[in-house]
C-alpha positions in Angstrom: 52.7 232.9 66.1 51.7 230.0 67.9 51.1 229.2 72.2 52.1 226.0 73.2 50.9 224.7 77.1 52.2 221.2 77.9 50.2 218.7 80.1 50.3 215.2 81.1 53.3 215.3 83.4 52.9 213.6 87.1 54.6 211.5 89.2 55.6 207.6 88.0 57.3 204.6 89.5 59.7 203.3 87.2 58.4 201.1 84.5 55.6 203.0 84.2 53.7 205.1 81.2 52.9 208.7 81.1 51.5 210.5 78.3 52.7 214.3 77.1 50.3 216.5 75.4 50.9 219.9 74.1 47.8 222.0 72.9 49.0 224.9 70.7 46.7 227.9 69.5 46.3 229.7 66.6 45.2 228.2 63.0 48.7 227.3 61.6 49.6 224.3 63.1 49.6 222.0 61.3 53.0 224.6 59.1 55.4 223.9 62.3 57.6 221.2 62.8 57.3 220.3 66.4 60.2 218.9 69.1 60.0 217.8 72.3 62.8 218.6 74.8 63.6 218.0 78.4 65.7 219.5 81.4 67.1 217.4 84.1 68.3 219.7 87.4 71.8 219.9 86.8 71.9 219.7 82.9 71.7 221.0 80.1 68.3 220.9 78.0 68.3 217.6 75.1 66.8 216.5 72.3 63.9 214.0 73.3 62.1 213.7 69.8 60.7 215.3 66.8 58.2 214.8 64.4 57.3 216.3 60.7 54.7 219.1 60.1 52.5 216.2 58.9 53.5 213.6 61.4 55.1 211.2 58.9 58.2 211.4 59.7 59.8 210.8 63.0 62.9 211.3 65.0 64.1 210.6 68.5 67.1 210.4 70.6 68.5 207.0 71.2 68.0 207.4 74.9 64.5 207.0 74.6 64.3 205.1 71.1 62.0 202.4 71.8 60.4 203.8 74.4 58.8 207.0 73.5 56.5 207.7 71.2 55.9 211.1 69.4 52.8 211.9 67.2 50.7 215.1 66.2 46.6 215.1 65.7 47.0 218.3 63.5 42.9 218.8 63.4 43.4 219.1 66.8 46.3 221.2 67.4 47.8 218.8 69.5 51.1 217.3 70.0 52.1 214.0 72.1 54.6 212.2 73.8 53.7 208.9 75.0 56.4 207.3 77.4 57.0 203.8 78.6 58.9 202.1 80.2 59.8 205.2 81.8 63.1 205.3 84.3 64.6 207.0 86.5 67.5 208.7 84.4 64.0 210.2 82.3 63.2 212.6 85.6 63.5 216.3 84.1 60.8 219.1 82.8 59.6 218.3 79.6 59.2 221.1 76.7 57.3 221.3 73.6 58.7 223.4 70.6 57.5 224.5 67.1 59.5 225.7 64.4 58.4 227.3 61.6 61.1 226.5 59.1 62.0 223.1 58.5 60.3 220.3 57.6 61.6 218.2 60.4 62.0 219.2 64.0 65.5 220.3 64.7 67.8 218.6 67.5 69.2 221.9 68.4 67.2 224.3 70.6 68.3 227.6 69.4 66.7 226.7 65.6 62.6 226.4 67.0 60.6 229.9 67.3 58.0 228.6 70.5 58.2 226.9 73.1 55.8 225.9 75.7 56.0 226.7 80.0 57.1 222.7 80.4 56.0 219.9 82.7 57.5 218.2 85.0 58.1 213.8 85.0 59.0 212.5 87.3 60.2 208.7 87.7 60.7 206.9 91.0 62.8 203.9 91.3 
């Protein structure tokens, strides 16, 4: 069992930077494959980007591919999203998750066993 708390979200004008953390808890981090997720009003929850229990391997939508960023300090506990270039269209609630079973963060939702209370980006134009 693991507790996730995002942080890091705020208010940006486009073109702008933001960076995503998300502490989790417990001593077993470093065993989950982590994903981050977002939520525009209006939407459906997607696939932002996902990163291997030991941080080697990465994967990320191609709306963001090129901008974002997604890495894990396991002696920390901590996972991140850094975002540039941020637009408008990225405006939504941002989510961490952690799944416990595969190597890889999933893109689908349902698969991942935790996830975090969001935080919300937002991107003027």
């Amino acid at each position: 069992q693991v507790q996730l708390v995002e942080s890091g979200g705020g208010l940006v004008q486009a073109g702008g930077s933001l960076r995503l953390s998300c502490a989790a808890s417990g001593r077993t981090f470093s065993t989950y494959a982590m994903g981050w997720f977002r939520q525009a009003p209006g939407k459906e929850r997607e696939f932002v980007a996902a990163i291997s229990r030991s941080g080697a391997i990465k994967d990320y939508a191609d709306s963001v591919k090129g901008r974002f960023t997604v890495s894990r300090d396991n002696a920390k506990n901590t996972l991140y999203l850094q975002m540039n270039s941020l637009k408008p269209e990225d405006t939504a609630v941002y989510y961490c998750a952690a799944d416990d079973v595969r190597g890889l963060g999933p893109h689908n939702s349902d698969e991942y066993n935790y996830w975090g209370q969001g935080t919300q980006v937002t991107v003027s134009s």
